[in-house]
MINUBA-711565 format. One record per residue (C-alpha): residue in three letters; residue number from 1; chain; y, z, x. Coordinates in steps of 0.1 Angstrom, whole numbers, plus 5000, padded with zeros to 4 digits. Example, Ala and Ser with C-alpha at 12.3 -4.5 7.8 and 13.67 -1.06 7.14 Angstrom:
MINUBA-711565
<node res="Ala" n="1" chain="A" north="4955" up="5078" east="5123"/>
<node res="Ser" n="2" chain="A" north="4989" up="5071" east="5137"/>
end
This chain:
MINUBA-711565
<node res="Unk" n="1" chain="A" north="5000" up="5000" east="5000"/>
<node res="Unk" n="2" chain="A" north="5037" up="4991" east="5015"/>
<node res="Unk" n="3" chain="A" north="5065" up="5008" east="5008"/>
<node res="Unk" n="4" chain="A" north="5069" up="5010" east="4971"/>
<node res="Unk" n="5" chain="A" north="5072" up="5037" east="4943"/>
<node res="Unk" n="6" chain="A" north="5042" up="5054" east="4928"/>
<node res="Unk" n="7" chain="A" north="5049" up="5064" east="4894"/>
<node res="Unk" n="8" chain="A" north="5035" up="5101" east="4875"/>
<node res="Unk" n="9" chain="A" north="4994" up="5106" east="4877"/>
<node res="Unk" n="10" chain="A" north="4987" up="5068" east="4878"/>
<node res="Unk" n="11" chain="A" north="4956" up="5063" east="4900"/>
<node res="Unk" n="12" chain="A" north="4973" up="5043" east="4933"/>
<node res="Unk" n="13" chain="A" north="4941" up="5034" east="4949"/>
<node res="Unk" n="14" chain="A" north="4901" up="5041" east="4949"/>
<node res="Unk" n="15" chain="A" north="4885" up="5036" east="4982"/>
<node res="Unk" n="16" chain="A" north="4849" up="5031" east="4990"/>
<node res="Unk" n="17" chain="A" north="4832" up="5023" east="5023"/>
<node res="Unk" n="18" chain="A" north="4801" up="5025" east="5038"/>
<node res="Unk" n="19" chain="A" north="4798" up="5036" east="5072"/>
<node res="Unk" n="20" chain="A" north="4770" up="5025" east="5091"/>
<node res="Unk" n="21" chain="A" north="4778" up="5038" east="5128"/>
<node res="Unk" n="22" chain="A" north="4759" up="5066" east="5122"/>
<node res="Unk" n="23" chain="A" north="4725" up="5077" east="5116"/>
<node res="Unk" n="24" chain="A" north="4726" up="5107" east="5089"/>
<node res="Unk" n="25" chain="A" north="4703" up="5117" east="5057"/>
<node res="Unk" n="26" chain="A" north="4707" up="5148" east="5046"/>
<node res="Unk" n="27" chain="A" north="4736" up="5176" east="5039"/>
<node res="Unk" n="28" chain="A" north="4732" up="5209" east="5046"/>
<node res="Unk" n="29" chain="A" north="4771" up="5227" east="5033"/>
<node res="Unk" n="30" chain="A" north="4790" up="5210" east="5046"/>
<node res="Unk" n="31" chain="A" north="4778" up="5197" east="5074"/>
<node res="Unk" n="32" chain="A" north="4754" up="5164" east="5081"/>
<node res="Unk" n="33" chain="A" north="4731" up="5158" east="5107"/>
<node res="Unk" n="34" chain="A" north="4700" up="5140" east="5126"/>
<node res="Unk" n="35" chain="A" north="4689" up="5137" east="5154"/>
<node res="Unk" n="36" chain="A" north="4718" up="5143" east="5180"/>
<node res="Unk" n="37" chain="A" north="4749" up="5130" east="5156"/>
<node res="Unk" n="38" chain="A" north="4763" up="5150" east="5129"/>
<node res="Unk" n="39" chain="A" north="4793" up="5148" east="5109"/>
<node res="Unk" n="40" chain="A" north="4813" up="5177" east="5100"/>
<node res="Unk" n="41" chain="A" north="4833" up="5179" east="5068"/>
<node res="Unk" n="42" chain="A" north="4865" up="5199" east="5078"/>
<node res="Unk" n="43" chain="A" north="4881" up="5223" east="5050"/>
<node res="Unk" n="44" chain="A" north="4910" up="5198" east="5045"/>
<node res="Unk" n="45" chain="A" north="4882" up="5168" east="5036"/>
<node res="Unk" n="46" chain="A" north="4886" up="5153" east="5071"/>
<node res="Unk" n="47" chain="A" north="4850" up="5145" east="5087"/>
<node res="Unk" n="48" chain="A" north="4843" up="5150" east="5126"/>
<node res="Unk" n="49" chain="A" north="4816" up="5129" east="5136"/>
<node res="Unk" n="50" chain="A" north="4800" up="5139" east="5173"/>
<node res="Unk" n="51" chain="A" north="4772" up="5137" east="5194"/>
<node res="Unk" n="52" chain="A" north="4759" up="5154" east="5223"/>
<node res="Unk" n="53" chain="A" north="4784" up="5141" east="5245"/>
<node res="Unk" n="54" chain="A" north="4809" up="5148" east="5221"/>
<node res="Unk" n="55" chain="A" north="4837" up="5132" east="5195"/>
<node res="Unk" n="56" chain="A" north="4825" up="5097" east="5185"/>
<node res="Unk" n="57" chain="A" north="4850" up="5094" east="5151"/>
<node res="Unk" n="58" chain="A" north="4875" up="5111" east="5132"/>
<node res="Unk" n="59" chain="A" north="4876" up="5099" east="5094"/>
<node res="Unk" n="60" chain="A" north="4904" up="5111" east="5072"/>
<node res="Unk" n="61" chain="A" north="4927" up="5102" east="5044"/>
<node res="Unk" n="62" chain="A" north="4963" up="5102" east="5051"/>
<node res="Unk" n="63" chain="A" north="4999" up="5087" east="5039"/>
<node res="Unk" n="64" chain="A" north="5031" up="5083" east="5050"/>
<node res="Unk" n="65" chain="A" north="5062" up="5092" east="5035"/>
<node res="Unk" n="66" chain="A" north="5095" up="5074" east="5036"/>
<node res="Unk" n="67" chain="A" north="5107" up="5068" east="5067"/>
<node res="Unk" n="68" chain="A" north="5074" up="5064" east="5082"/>
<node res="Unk" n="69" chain="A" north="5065" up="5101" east="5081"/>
<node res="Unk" n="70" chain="A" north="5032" up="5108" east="5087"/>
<node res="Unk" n="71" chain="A" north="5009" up="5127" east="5065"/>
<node res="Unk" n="72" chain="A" north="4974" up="5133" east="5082"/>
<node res="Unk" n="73" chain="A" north="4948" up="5148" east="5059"/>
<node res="Unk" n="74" chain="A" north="4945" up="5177" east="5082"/>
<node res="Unk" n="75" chain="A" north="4976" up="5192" east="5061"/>
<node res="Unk" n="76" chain="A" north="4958" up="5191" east="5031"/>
<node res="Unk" n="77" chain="A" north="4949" up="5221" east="5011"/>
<node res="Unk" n="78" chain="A" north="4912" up="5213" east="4997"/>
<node res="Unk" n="79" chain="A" north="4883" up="5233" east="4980"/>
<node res="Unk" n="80" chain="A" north="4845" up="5217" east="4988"/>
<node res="Unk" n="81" chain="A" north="4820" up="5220" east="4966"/>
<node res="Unk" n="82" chain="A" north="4782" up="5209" east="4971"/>
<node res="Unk" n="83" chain="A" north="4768" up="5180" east="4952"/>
<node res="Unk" n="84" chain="A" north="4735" up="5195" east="4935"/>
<node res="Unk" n="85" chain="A" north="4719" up="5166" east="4924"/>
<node res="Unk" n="86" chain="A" north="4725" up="5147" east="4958"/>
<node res="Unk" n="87" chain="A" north="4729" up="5152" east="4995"/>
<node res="Unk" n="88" chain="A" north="4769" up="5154" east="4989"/>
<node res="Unk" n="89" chain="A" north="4801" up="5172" east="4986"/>
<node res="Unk" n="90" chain="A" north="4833" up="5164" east="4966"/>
<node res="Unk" n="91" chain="A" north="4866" up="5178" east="4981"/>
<node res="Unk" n="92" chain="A" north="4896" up="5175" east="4952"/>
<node res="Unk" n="93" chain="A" north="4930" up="5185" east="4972"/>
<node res="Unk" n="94" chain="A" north="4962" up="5184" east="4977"/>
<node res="Unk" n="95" chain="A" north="4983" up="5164" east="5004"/>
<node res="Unk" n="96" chain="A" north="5014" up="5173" east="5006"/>
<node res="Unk" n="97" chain="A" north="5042" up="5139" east="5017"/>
<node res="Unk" n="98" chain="A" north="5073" up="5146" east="5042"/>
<node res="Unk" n="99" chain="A" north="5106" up="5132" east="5027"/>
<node res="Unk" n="100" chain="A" north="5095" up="5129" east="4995"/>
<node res="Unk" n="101" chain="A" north="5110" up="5160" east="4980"/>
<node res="Unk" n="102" chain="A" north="5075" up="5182" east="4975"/>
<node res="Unk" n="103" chain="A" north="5058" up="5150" east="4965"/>
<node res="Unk" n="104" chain="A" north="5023" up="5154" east="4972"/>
<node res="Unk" n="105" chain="A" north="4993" up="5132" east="4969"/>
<node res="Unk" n="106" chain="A" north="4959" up="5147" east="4943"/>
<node res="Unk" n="107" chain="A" north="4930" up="5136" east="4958"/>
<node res="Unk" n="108" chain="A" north="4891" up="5137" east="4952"/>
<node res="Unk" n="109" chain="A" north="4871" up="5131" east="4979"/>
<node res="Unk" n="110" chain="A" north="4831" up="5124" east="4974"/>
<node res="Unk" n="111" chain="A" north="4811" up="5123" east="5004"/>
<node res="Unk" n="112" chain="A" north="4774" up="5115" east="5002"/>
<node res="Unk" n="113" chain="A" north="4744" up="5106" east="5027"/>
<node res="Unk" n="114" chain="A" north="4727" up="5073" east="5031"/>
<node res="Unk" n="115" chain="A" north="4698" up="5064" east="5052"/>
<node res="Unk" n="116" chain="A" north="4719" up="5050" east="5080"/>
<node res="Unk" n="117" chain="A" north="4754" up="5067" east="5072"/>
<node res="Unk" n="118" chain="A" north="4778" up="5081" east="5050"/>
<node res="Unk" n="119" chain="A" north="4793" up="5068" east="5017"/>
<node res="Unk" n="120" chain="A" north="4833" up="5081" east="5015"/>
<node res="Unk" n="121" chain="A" north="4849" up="5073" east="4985"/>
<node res="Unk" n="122" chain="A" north="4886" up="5086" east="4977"/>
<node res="Unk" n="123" chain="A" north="4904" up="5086" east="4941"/>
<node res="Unk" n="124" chain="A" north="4941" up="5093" east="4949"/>
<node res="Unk" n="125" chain="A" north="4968" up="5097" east="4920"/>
<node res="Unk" n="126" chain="A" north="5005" up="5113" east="4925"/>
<node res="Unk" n="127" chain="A" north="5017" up="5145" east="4905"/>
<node res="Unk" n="128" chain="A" north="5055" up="5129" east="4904"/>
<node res="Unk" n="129" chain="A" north="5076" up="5096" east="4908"/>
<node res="Unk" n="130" chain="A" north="5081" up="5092" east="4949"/>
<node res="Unk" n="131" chain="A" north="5082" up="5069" east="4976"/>
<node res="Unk" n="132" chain="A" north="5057" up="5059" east="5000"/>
<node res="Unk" n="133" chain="A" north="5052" up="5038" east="5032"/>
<node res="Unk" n="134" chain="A" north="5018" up="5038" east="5034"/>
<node res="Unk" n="135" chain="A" north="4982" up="5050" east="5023"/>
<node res="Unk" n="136" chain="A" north="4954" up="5043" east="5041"/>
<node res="Unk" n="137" chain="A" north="4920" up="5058" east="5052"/>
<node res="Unk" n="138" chain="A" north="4914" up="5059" east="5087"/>
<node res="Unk" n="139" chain="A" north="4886" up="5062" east="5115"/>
<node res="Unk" n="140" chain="A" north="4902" up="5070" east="5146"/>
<node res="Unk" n="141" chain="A" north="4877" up="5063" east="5176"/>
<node res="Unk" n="142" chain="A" north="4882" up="5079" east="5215"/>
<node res="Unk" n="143" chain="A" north="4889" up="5049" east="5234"/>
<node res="Unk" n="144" chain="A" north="4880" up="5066" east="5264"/>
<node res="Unk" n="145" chain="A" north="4844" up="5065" east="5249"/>
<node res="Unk" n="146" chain="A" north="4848" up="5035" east="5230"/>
<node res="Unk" n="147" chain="A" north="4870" up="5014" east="5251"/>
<node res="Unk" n="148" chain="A" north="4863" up="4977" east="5257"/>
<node res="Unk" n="149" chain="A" north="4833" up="4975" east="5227"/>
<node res="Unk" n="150" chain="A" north="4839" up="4956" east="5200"/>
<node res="Unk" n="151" chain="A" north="4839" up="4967" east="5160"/>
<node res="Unk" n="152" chain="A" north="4822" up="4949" east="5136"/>
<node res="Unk" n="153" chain="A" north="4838" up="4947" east="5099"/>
<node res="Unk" n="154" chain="A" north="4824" up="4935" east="5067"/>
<node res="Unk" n="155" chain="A" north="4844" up="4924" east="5040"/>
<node res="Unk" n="156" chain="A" north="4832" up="4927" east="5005"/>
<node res="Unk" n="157" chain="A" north="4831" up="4888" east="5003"/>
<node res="Unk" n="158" chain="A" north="4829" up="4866" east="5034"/>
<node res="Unk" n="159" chain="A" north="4819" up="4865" east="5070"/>
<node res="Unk" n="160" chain="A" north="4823" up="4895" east="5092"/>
<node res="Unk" n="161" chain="A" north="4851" up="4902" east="5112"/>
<node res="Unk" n="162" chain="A" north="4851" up="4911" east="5150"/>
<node res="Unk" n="163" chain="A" north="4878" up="4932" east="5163"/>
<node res="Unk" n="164" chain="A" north="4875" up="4944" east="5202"/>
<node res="Unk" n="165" chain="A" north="4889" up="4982" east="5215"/>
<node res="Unk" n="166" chain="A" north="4911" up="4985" east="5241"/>
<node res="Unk" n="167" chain="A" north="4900" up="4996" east="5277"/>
<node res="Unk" n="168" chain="A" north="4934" up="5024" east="5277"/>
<node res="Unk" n="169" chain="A" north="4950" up="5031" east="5249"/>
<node res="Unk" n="170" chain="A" north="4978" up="5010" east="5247"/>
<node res="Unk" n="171" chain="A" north="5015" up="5025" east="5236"/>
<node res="Unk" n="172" chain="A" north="5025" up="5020" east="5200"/>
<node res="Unk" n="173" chain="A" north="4988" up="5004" east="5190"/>
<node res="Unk" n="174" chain="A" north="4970" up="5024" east="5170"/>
<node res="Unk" n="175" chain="A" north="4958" up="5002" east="5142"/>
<node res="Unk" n="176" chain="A" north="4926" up="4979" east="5154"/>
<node res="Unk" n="177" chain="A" north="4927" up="4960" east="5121"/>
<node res="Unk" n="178" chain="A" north="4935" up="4960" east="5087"/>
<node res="Unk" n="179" chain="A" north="4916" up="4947" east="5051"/>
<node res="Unk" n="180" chain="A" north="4892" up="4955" east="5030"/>
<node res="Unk" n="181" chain="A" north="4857" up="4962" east="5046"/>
<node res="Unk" n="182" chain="A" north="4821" up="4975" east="5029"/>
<node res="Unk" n="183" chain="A" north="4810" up="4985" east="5065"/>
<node res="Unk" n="184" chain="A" north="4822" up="4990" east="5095"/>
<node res="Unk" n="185" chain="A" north="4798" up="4990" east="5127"/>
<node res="Unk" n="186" chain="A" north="4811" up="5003" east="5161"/>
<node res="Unk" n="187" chain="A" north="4790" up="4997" east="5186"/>
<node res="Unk" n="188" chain="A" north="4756" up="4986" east="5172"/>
<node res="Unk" n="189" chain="A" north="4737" up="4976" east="5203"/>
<node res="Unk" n="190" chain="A" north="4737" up="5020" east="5210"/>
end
C-alpha cells in the first residue's frame, strides 16, 4: 500500500504466504521446531527463525506512518493463544503508527505448521481515519549468513522470480524485492 488514507475498521489488506525455507511440523506454545531449526513466535507476533549456528530469518508485520516512520511489529502489544484443533497460534494485537495521531493498526495474526514450513496469514484493519506510507510483511535475512545466494519467489500466477543477496549489506537497500509471492525459497540447495 502507498501513501494513501485508510478509512474506520475497513479491512486494508489480508496476507498469506507460505514459507518453504524451513523445515517445521509441529507447535509446541509458541514455539516450532525439527530437527536443528525452530521458529519462535515473539510476544509482539514477530517469528525468529534460527538454527544451530544461529539467526537465519526475522518475519514480522510492520507499517509506516507519514513521513516514512517506521513501525516494526516488535512495538506491538499482542495476546497469543494456541490453535486446538491445529498445530497453530493466532496473535490479534495492536500496532501502534508514529505521526498519525495515536492511529494504530488491529491485527490478527494466524500462524500454523506445514510439512515443510509455516503458513502466516495477517488480517489488518485500522480503528480511525489516518495516513499511511506503507504496509508490508517482511523477512529480514543476515546477509552475513545469506550473502551472495540467491532467493527464489513464487507468484501466485506465473513463472518464478529470482532475486540474488548482497555479499555486504549495501547503505539504503533493504528491500530485495517487491510483489505478490505464495512461497519464497532462500537458499534451497542447504
Amino acid at each position: 500500500m502507498n501513501a494513501g488514507k485508510a478509512t474506520g475498521m475497513s479491512r486494508l489488506q489480508t496476507i498469506t504466504l507460505l514459507m518453504i525455507i524451513i523445515a517445521l511440523p509441529a507447535l509446541t506454545g509458541v514455539t516450532f521446531a525439527q530437527g536443528a531449526i525452530t521458529a519462535t513466535l515473539q510476544p509482539s507476533g514477530l517469528i525468529e527463525v534460527t538454527d544451530g549456528a544461529g539467526a537465519l530469518a526475522t518475519i514480522e508485520l510492520n507499517a509506516h506512518g507519514p513521513g516514512w516512520q517506521h513501525a516494526p511489529q516488535d512495538t506491538a502489544t499482542a495476546d497469543i493463544r494456541a490453535l486446538p484443533a491445529e498445530d497453530g497460534a493466532e496473535v490479534t494485537g495492536t500496532l501502534p503508527i508514529p505521526n498519525t495521531d495515536g492511529g494504530t493498526l488491529e491485527f490478527t495474526e494466524t500462524v500454523t505448521s506445514l510439512p515443510q514450513g509455516l503458513r502466516l496469514e495477517y488480517d489488518v484493519s485500522v480503528a480511525q481515519a489516518m495516513r499511511l506510507s506503507g504496509l508490508q510483511f517482511t523477512v529480514n535475512l543476515p546477509v552475513g549468513r545469506f550473502g551472495g545466494d540467491e532467493v527464489i519467489i513464487r507468484p501466485p500466477t506465473g513463472d518464478p522470480k529470482i532475486a540474488g543477496l548482497p555479499e555486504e549489506q549495501e547503505d539504503g537497500r533493504t528491500q530485495l524485492w517487491r510483489g505478490d509471492g505464495s512461497t519464497i525459497e532462500v537458499a534451497g540447495d542447504t
